[in-house]
C-alpha positions in Angstrom: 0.0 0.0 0.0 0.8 3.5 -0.7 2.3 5.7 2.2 0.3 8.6 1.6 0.8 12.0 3.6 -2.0 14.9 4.1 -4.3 15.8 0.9 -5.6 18.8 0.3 -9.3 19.4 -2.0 -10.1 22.4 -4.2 -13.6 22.4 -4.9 -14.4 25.1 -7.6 -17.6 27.4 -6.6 -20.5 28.7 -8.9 -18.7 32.3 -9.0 -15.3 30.7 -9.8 -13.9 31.0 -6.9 -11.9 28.0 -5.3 -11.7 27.0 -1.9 -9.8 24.6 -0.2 -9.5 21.9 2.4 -8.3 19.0 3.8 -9.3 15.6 2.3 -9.7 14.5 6.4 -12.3 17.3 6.8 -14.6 16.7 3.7 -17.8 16.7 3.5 -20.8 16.5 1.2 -22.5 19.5 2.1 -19.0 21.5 0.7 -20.3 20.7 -2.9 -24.1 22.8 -2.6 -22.7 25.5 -4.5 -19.8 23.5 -6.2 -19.8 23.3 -10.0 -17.0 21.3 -12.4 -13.6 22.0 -12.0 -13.2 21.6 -15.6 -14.8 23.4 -18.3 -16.5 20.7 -20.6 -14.7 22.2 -24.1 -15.2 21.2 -27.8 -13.0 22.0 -30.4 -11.7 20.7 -33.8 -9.5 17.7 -33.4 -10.6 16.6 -29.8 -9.6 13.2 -29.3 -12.4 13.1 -26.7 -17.0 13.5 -26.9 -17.7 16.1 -24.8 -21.1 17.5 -23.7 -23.7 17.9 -20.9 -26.6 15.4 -20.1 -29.6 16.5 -19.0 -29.8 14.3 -15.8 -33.4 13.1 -14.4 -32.1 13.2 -10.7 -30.7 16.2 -11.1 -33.2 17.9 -13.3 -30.0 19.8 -14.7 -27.5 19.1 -16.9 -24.3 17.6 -16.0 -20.7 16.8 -18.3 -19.6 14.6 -19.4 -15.6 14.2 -21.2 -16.2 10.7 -23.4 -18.5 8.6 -24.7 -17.6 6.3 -21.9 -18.2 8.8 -19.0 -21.5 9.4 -20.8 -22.4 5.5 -20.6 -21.9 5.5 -17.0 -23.2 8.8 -16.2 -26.6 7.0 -17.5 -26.1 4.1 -15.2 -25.8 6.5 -12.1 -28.7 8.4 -13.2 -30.8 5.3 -13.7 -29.9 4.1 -10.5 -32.4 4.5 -7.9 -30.1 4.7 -5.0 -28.3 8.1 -7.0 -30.2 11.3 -5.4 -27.2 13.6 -6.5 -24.2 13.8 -9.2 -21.6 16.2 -9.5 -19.0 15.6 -12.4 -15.9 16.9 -12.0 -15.9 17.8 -8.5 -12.5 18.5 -6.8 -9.1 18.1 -7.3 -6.8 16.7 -5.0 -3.3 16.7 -4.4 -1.3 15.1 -2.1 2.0 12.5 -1.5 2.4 9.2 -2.9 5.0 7.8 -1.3 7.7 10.2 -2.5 5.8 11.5 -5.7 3.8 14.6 -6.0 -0.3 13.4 -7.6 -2.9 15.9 -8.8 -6.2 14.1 -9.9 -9.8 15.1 -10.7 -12.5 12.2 -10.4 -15.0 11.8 -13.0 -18.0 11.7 -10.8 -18.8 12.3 -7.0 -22.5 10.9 -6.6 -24.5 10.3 -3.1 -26.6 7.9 -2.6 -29.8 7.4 -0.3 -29.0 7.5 3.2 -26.3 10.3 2.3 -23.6 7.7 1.5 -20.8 9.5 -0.8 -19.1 7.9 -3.9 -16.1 9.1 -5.6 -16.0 7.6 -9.3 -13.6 7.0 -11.7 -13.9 5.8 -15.6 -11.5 4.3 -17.5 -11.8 1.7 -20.1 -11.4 -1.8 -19.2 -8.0 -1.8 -21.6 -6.2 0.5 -19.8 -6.5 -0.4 -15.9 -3.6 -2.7 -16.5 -1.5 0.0 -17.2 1.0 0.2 -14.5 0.9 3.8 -14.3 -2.9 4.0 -14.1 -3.4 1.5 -12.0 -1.2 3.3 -9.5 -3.0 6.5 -9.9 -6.0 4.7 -9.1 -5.3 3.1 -6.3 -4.0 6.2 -4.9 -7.5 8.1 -5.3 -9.2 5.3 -3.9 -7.1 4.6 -0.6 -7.7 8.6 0.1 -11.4 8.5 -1.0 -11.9 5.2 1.6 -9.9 6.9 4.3 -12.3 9.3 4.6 -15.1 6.8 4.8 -16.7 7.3 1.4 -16.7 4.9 -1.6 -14.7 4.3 -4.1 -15.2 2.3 -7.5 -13.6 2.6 -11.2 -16.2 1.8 -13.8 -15.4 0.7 -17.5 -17.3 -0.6 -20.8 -21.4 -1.2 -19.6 -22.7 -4.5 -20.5 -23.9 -3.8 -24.0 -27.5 -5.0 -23.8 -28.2 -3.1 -20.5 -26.5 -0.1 -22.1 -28.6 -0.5 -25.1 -32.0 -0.6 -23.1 -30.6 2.7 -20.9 -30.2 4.4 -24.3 -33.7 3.7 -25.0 -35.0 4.5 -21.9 -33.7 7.4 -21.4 -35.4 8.9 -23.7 -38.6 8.6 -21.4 -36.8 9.1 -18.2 -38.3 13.6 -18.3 -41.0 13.3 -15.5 -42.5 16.5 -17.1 -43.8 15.2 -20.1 -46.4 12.9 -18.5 -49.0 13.9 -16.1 -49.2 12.3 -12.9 -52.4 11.0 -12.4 -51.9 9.0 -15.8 -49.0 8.2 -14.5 -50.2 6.5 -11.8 -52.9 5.0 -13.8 -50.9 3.2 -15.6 -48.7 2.1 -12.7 -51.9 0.8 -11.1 -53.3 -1.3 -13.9 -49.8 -3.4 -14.0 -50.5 -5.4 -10.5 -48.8 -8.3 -11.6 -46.0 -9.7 -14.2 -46.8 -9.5 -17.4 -45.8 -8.6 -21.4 -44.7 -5.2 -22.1 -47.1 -5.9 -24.8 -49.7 -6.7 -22.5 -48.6 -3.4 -19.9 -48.7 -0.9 -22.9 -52.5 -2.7 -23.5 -53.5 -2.6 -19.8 -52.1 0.9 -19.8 -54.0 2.4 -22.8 -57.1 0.7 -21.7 -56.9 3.1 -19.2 -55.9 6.5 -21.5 -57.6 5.0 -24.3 -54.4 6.6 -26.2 -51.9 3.3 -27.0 -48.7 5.5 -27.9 -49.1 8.0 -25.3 -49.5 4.6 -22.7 -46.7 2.7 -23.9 -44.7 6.2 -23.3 -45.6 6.0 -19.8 -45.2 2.2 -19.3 -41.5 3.4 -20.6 -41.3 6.0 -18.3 -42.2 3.7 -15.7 -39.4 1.1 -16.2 -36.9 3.7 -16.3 -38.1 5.3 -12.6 -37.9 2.3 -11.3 -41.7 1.8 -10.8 -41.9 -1.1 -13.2 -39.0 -3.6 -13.5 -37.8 -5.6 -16.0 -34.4 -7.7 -17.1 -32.5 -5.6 -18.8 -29.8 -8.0 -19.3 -32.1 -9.0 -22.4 -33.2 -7.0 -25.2 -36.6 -5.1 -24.6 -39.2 -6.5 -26.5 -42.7 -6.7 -26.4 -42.3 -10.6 -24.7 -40.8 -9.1 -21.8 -41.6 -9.4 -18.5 -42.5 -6.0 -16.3 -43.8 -6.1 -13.0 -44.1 -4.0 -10.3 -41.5 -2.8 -8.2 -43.0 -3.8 -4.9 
């Protein structure tokens, strides 16, 4: 293990300003008016996608520097235990040993019951890198001595990541009304077809597209569930999340 000394955060506020801590003294509540501490940039040439997704939990964009950061980025905000996500939010410096590291996590998330998560992406390809790896496992041991979590994500499973793609485009609570909402929810009281739920459901709204949007919107707040291991069809199993 790495002998680390003292770290010190800079968390980046919403009028620019920086200010700074020690790792040992951080706390959630130091990010309510933290934004990235990068600027999410696109130019000719970039070697990495950039952009902003507009997040459900957070009802608010937040950036994203690959396409891989965006995959993942749709896990968390799929997730039902994600009730907050910050990208980009610190950098930390500190001793490894007797070398000097900077980093700046992709993602720090909380999750219900105000549990903290510090989250790195990389692709699967590269964690064997020595030099990665190292960097890595420095983050971590300084994100875990704290008491907060600490995981590296890489490539999705490509069907799940597939359905989430789908799904998300449903996932605006806005666009449906709740009481339709919820009667929808109500007519699915047991497993069933999708093809059968989207029925059910526009028995209800007598309006099949508009139902099947809102059987959709359902699977992808967590008040429906199905295996998204397996492609969605219209022989899948829903039922409700009890």
């Amino acid at each position: 293990m790495s002998l680390m000394g003292a770290a010190a955060v800079q968390i980046r506020g919403r009028d620019d300003s920086v200010s700074v801590t020690e790792l040992s003294l951080l706390t959630l509540p130091a990010f309510d008016a933290a934004t990235p501490w990068r600027r999410f940039r696109a130019y000719r040439g970039q070697r990495h996608y950039s952009g902003s997704y507009w997040s459900a939990t957070m009802e608010s964009l937040v950036g994203y520097e690959s396409r891989l950061e965006l995959a993942n980025l749709l896990g968390e905000d799929f997730d039902p235990s994600t009730v907050w996500i910050l990208s980009q939010p610190f950098l930390v410096e500190g001793r490894d040993g007797s070398r000097k590291r900077r980093r700046v996590p992709d993602y720090l998330v909380e999750r219900t019951g105000g549990r903290a998560c510090v989250i790195d992406v990389k692709p699967a390809a590269l964690l064997s890198d020595p030099k990665i790896a190292a960097a890595l496992t420095w983050s971590g041991q300084l994100v875990e001595s704290i008491g907060w979590d600490y995981v590296v994500l890489s490539e999705p499973e490509p069907v799940r990541l597939s359905n989430l793609k789908f799904l998300a485009g449903y996932r605006r609570a806005f666009q449906f009304a709740p009481v339709e909402v919820e009667a929808v929810r109500l007519s699915v009281q047991e497993p069933m077809t999708f093809g059968q739920a989207c029925r059910v459901g526009a028995a209800q709204l007598a309006e099949p597209e508009y139902a099947r949007g809102i059987v959709l919107h359902l699977l992808w707040a967590g008040r429906l569930t199905t295996d998204l291991s397996a492609p969605l069809a219209s022989t899948a199993i829903v039922e409700p999340a009890w």
